[in-house]
VOPAGU-2260 file (C-alpha; in pm, 1 decimal, decimal comma):
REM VOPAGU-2260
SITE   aa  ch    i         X         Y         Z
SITE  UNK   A    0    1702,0   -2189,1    3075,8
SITE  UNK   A    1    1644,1   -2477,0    2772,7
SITE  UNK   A    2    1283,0   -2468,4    2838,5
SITE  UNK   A    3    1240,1   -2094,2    2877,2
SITE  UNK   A    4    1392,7   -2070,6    2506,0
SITE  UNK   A    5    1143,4   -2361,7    2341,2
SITE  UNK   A    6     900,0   -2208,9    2499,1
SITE  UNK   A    7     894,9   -1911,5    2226,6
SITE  UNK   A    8     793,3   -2178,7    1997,8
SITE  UNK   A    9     588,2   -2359,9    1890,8
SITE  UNK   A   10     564,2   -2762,6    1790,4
SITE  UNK   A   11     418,9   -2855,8    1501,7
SITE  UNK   A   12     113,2   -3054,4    1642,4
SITE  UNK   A   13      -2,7   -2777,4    1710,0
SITE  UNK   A   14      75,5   -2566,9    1430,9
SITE  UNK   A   15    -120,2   -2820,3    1229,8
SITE  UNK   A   16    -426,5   -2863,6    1494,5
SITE  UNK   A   17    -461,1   -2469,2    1387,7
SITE  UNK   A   18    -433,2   -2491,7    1033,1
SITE  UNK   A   19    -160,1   -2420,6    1006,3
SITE  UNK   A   20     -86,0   -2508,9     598,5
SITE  UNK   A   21     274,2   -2561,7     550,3
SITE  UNK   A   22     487,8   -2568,8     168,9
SITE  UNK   A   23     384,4   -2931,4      33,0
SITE  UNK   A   24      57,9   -2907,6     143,8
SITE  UNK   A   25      60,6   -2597,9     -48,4
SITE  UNK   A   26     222,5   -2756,3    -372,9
SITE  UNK   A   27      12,2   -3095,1    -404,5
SITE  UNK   A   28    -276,0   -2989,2    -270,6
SITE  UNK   A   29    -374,5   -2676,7    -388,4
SITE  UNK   A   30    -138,7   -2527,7    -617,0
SITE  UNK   A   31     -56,1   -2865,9    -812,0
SITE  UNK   A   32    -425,3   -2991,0    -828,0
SITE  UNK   A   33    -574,3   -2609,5    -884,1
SITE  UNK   A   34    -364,6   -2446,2   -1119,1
SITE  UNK   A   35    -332,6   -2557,7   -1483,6
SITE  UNK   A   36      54,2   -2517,6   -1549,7
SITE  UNK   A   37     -37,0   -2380,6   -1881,7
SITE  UNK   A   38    -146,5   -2102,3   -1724,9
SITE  UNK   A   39     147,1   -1975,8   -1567,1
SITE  UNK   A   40     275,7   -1680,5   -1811,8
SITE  UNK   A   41     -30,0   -1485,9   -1738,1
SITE  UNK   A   42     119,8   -1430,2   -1368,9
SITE  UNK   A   43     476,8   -1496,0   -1374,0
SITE  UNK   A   44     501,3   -1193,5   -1654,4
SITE  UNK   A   45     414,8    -836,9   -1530,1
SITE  UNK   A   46     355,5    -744,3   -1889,1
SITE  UNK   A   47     131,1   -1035,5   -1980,2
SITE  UNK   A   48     -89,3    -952,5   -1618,9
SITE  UNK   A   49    -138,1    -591,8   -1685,4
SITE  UNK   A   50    -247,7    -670,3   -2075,1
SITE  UNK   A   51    -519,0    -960,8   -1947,1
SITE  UNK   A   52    -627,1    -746,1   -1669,4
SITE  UNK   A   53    -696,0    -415,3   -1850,2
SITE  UNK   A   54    -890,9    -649,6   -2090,1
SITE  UNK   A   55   -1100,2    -756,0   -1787,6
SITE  UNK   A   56   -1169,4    -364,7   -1696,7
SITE  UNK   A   57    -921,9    -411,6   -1378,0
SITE  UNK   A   58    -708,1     -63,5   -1313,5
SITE  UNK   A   59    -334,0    -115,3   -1316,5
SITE  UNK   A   60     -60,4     118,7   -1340,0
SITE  UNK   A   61      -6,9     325,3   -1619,9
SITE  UNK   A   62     228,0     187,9   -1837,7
SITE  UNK   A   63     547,6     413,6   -1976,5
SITE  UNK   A   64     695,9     169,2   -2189,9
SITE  UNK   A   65     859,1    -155,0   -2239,1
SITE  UNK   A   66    1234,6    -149,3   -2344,8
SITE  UNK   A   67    1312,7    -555,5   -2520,1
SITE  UNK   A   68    1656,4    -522,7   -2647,3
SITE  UNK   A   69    2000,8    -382,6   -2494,8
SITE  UNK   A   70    1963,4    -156,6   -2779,5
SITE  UNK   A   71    1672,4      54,9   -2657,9
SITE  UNK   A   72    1849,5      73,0   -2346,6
SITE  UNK   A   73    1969,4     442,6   -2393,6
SITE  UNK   A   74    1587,8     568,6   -2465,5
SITE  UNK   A   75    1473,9     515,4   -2122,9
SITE  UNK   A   76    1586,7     885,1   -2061,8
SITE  UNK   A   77    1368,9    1022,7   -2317,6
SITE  UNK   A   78    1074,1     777,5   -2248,3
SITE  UNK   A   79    1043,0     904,3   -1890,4
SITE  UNK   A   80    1087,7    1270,2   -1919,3
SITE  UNK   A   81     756,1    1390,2   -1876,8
SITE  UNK   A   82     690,5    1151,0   -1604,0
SITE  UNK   A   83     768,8    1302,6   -1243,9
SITE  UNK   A   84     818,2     937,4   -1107,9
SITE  UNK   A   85     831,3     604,5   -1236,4
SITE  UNK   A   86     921,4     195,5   -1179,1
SITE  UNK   A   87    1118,5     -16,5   -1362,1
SITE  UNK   A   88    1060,9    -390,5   -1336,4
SITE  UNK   A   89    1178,0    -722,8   -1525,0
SITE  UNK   A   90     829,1    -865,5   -1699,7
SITE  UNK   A   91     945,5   -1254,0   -1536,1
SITE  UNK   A   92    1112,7   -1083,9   -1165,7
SITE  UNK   A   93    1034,1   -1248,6    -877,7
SITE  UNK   A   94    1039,4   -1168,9    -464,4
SITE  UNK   A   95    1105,3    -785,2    -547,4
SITE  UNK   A   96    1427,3    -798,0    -717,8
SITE  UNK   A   97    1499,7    -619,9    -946,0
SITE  UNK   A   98    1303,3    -307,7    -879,4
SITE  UNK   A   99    1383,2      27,5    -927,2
SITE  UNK   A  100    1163,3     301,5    -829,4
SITE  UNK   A  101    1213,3     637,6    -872,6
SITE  UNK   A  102    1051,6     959,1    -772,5
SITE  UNK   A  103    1188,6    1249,3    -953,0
SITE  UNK   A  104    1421,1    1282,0   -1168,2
SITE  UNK   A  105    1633,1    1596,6   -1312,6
SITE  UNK   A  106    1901,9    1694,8   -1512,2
SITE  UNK   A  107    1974,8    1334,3   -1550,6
SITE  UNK   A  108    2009,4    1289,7   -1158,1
SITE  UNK   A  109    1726,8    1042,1   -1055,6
SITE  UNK   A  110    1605,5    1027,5    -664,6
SITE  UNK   A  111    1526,4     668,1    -520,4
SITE  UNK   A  112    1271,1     690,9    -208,3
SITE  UNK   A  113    1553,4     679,6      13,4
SITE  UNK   A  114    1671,0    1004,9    -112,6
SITE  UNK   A  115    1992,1     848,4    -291,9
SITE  UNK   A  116    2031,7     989,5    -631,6
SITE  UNK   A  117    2191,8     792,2    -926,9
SITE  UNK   A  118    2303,3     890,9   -1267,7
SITE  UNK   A  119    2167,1     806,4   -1591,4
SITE  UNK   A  120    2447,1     519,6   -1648,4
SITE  UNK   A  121    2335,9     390,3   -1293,0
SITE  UNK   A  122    1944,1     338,5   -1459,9
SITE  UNK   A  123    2092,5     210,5   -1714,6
SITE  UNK   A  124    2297,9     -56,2   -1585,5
SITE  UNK   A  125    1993,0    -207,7   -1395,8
SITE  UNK   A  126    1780,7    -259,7   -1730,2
SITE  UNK   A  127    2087,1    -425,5   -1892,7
SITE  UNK   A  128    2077,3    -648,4   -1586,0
SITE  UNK   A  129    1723,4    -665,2   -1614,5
SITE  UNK   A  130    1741,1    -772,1   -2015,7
SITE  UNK   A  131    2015,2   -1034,1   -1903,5
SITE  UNK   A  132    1782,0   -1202,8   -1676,4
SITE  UNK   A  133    1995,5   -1110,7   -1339,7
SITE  UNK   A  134    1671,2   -1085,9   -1162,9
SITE  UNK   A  135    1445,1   -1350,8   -1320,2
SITE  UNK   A  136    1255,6   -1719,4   -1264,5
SITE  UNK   A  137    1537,8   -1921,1   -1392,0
SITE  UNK   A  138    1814,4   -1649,8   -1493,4
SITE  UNK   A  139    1631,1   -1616,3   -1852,1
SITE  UNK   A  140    1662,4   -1314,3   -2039,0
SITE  UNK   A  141    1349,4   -1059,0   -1981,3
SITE  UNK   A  142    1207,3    -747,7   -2050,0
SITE  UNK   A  143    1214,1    -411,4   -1878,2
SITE  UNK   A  144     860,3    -255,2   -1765,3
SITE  UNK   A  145     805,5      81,9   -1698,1
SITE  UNK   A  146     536,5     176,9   -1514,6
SITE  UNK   A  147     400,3     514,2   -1365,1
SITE  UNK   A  148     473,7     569,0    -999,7
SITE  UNK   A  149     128,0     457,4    -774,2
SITE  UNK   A  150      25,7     753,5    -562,0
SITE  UNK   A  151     -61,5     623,6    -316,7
SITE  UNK   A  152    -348,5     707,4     -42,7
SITE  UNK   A  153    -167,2     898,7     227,0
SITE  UNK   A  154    -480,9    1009,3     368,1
SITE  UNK   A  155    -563,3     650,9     482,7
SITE  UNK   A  156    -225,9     452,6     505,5
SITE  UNK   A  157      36,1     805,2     630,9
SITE  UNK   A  158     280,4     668,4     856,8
SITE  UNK   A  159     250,1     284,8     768,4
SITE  UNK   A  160     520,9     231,4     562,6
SITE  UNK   A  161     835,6     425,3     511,2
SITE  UNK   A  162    1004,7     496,7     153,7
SITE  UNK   A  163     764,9     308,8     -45,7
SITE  UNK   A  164     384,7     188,5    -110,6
SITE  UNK   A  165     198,7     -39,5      95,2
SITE  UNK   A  166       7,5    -289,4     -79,2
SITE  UNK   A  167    -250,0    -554,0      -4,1
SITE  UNK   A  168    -173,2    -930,4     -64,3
SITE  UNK   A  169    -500,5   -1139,9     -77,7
SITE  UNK   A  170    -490,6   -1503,7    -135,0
SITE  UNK   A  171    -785,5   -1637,9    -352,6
SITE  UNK   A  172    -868,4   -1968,1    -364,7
SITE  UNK   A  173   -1185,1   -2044,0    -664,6
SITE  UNK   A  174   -1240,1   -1675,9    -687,1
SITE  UNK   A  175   -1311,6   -1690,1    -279,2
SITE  UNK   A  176   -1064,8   -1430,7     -94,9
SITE  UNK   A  177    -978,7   -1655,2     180,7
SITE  UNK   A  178    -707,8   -1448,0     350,0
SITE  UNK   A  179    -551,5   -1112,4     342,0
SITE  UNK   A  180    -272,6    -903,6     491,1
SITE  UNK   A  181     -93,2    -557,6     420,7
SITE  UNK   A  182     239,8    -551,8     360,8
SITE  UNK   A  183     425,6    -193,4     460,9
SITE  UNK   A  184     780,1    -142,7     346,7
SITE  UNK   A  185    1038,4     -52,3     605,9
SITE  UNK   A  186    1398,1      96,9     654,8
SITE  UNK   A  187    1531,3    -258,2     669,4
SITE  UNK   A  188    1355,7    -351,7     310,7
SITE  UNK   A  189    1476,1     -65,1     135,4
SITE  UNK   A  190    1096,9      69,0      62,5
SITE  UNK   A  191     992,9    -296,9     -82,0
SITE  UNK   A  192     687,4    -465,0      53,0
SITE  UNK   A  193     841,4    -808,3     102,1
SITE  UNK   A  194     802,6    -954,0     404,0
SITE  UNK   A  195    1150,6   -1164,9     372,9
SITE  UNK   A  196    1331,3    -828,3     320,4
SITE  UNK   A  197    1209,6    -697,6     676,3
SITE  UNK   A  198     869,7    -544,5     500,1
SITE  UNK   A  199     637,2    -555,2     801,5
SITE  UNK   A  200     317,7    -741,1     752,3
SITE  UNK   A  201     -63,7    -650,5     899,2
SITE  UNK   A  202    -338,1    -947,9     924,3
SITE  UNK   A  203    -633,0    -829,9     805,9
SITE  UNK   A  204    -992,8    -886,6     913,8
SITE  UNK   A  205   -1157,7   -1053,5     598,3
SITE  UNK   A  206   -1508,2    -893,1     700,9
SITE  UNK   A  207   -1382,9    -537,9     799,4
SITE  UNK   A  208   -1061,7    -524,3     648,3
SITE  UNK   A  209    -905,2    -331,1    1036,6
SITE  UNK   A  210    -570,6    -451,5    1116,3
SITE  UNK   A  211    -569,2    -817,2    1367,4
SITE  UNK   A  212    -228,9    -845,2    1423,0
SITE  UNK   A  213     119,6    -746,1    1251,2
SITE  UNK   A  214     447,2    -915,4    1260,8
SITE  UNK   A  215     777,1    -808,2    1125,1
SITE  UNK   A  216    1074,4   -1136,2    1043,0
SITE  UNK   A  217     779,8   -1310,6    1173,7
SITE  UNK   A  218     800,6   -1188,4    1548,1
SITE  UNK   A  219     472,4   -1003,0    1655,4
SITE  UNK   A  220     540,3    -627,9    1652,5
SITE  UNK   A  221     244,6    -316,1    1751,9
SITE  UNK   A  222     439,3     -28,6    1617,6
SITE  UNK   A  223     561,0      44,8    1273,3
SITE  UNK   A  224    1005,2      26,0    1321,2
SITE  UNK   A  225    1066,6     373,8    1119,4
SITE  UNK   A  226     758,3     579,8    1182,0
SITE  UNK   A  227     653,0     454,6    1535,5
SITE  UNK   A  228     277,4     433,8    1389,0
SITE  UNK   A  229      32,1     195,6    1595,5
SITE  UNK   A  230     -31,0    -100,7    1337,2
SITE  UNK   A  231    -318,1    -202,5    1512,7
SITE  UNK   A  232    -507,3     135,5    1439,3
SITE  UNK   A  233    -497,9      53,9    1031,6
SITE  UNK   A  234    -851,8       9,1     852,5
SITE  UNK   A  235    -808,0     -44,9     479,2
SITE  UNK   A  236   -1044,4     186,4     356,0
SITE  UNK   A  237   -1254,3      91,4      22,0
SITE  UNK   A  238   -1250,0    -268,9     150,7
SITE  UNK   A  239   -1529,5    -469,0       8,6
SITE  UNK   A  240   -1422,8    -350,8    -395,9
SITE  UNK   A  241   -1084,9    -419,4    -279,5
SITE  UNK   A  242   -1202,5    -765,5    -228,2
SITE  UNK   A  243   -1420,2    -773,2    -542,6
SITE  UNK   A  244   -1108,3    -662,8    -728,3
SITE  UNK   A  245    -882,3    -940,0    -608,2
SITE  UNK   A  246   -1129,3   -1212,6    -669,6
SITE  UNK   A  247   -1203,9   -1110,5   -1006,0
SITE  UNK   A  248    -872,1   -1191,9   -1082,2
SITE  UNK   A  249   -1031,6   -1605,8   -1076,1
SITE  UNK   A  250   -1183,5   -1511,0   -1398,2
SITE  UNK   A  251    -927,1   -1348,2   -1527,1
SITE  UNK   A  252    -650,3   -1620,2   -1527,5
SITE  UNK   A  253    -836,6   -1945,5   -1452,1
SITE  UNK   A  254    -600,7   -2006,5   -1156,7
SITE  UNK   A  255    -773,4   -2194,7    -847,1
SITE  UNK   A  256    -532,8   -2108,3    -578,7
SITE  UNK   A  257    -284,0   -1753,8    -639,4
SITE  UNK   A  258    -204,1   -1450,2    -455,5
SITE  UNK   A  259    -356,1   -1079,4    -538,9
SITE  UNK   A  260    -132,5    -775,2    -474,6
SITE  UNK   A  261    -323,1    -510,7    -482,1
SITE  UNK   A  262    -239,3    -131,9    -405,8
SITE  UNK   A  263    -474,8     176,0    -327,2
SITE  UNK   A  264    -419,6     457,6    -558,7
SITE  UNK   A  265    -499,5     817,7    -437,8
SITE  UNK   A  266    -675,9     902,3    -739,3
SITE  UNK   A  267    -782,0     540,0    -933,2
SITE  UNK   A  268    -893,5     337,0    -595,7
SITE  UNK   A  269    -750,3     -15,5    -566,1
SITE  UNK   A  270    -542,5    -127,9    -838,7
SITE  UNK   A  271    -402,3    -490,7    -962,2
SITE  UNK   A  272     -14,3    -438,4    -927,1
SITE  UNK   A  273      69,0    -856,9    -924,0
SITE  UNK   A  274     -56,3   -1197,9    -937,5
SITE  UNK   A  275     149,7   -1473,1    -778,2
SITE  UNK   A  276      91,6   -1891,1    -891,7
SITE  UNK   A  277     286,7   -1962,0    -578,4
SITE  UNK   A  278     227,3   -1678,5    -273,8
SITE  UNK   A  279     414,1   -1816,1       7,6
SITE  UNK   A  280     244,2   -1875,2     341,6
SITE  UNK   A  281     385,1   -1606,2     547,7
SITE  UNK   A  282      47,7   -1466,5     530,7
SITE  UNK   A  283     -50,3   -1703,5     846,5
SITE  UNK   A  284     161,2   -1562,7    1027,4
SITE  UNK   A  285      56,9   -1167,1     993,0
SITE  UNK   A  286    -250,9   -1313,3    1081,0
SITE  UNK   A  287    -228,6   -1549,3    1347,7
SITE  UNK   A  288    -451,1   -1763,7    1164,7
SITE  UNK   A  289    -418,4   -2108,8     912,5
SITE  UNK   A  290    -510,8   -2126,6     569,0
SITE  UNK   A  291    -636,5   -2486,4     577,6
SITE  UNK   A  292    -947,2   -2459,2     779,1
SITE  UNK   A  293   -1036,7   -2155,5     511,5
SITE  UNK   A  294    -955,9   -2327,9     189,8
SITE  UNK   A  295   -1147,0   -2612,7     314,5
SITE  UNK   A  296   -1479,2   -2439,9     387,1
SITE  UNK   A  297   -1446,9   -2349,1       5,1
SITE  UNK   A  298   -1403,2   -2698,5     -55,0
SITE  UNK   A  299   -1695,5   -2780,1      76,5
SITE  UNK   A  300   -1917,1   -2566,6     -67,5
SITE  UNK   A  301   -2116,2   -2829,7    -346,3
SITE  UNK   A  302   -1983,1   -2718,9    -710,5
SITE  UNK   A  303   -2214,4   -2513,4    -944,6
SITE  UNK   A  304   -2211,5   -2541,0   -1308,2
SITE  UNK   A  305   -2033,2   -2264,5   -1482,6
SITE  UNK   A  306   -2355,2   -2070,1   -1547,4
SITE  UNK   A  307   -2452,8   -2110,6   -1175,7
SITE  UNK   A  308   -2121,3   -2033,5   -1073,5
SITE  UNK   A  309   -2151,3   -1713,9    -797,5
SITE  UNK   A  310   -2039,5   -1375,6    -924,6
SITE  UNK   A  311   -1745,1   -1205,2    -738,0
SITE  UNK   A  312   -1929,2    -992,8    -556,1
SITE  UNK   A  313   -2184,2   -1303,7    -424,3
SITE  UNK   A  314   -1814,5   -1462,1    -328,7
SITE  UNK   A  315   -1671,9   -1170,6    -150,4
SITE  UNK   A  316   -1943,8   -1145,1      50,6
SITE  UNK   A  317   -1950,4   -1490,8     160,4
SITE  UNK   A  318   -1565,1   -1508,3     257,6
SITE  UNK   A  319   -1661,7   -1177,3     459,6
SITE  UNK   A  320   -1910,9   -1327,1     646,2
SITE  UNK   A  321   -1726,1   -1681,1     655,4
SITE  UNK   A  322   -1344,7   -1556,5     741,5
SITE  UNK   A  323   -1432,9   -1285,9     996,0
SITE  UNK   A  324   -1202,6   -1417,1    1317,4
SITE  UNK   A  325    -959,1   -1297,2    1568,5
SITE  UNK   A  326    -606,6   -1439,3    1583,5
SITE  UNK   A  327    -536,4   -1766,7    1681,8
SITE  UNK   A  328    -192,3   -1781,9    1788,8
């Protein structure tokens, strides 16, 4: 009975003989010795990302407004009104909290995804909790963002995630994507796309961007929980400017190692919705596949001067030609 219950898991020899990267390799050896600490802000605020990636000609979602002081609290009403959905986010959040999306809105009755409506006081309580820092790296106090609602592309992704927007995490590691996975939202993670909050997550093929494998609280799962859609059946359509998006983002923060989320907008094509100093590792697991034996290939590769240094497309297309594999556990 003892050995039929190991025998779900697995030891870590041989996590790490697949490479398997785990959190302190992570910190000292690629987030501590990549990323220049003084270049933080431009990722851990949602304001500061959107500003430095419009400036690079990256799409991101419109934004409504920014609301600084408890003050301006009360003209959130009249800042969304002729918006017909919208998001509210603290600038400095982190994991998802904090985030309130909202897709209509009448008579001051606003609709969550769900379909549970809350009153005007109800919005705004959650910016005063925003402004207060409830929801923020290290409790400081933070700004509101409002953003317009992502439409997003039904035609491709209908039935893969329930009460919210599937996006695309892709880690890049010196403007290489070197790993990728979708993240769908789910009943159990109350329409957010985080995979702790029971989000289900979808390896991706780096070459072909079709679905290798998908896991939901890190068991192995075929079948979307709420919608009963086959996971294996997803292609990511728009794949290689996806790519080309994501590891653009290299030159637009300076950051060696960080994580892309990226969404697919009906009507604007991918879009830069987050960058992340520290993505967590999870990503392995969607795709049955280690991070080291990636991130190492990129090591290898002899350094260019700055001049020489390949253009994002000239990296995307290595990585898709490189980090084309099947599953590995």
């Amino acid at each position: 009975m003892m050995f039929s219950i190991f025998s779900k898991f697995i030891s870590p020899c041989q996590l790490h003989s697949k490479g398997v990267m785990g959190m302190n390799k992570r910190n000292g050896s690629y987030i501590g010795r990549y990323n220049d600490r003084s270049k933080y802000p431009l990722v851990d605020n949602k304001l500061k990302t959107k500003i430095i990636a419009q400036k690079y000609g990256a799409t991101v979602p419109a934004l409504i407004g920014v609301i600084t002081q408890q003050v301006q609290v009360k003209h959130i009403h009249e800042m969304v009104k002729s918006w017909a959905g919208f998001v509210i986010k603290p600038a400095c959040g982190s994991g998802g909290k904090g985030i309130l999306v909202i897709i209509s809105h009448q008579d001051g009755i606003y609709t969550k995804p769900s379909g549970q409506q809350i009153t005007e006081e109800d919005v705004e309580r959650h910016i005063s909790n925003a402004l207060a820092g409830l929801f923020s790296l290290g409790g400081k106090k933070d700004v509101a963002v409002i953003e317009n609602l992502i439409e997003f592309n039904d035609d491709a992704f209908d039935g893969y995630s329930y009460e919210g927007v599937p996006d695309i995490r892709v880690i890049v590691f010196k403007g290489y994507p070197v790993m990728a996975m979708m993240r769908c939202s789910t009943s159990a993670s109350d329409g957010k796309a985080n995979l702790h909050q029971g989000a289900v997550g979808v390896g991706l093929d780096m070459g072909t961007g079709r679905a290798v494998r998908a896991v939901q609280f890190d068991h192995p799962v075929t079948h979307h929980p709420d919608t009963g859609k086959t996971l294996n059946d997803l292609v990511v359509p728009n794949w290689e400017n996806l790519l080309i998006l994501a590891s653009s983002a290299w030159e637009m923060t300076g950051l060696g190692y960080m994580g892309t989320d990226m969404v697919l907008d009906k009507e604007e094509g991918p879009m830069v919705l987050e960058l992340n100093a520290r993505p967590g590792l999870a990503i392995q697991i969607a795709n049955g596949a280690g991070l080291l034996p990636r991130l190492q290939n990129i090591e290898a590769i002899p350094i260019a001067i700055p001049a020489q240094y390949p253009k994002a497309s000239e990296r995307v297309a290595y990585a898709m030609q490189q980090f084309s594999a099947d599953p590995q556990f």
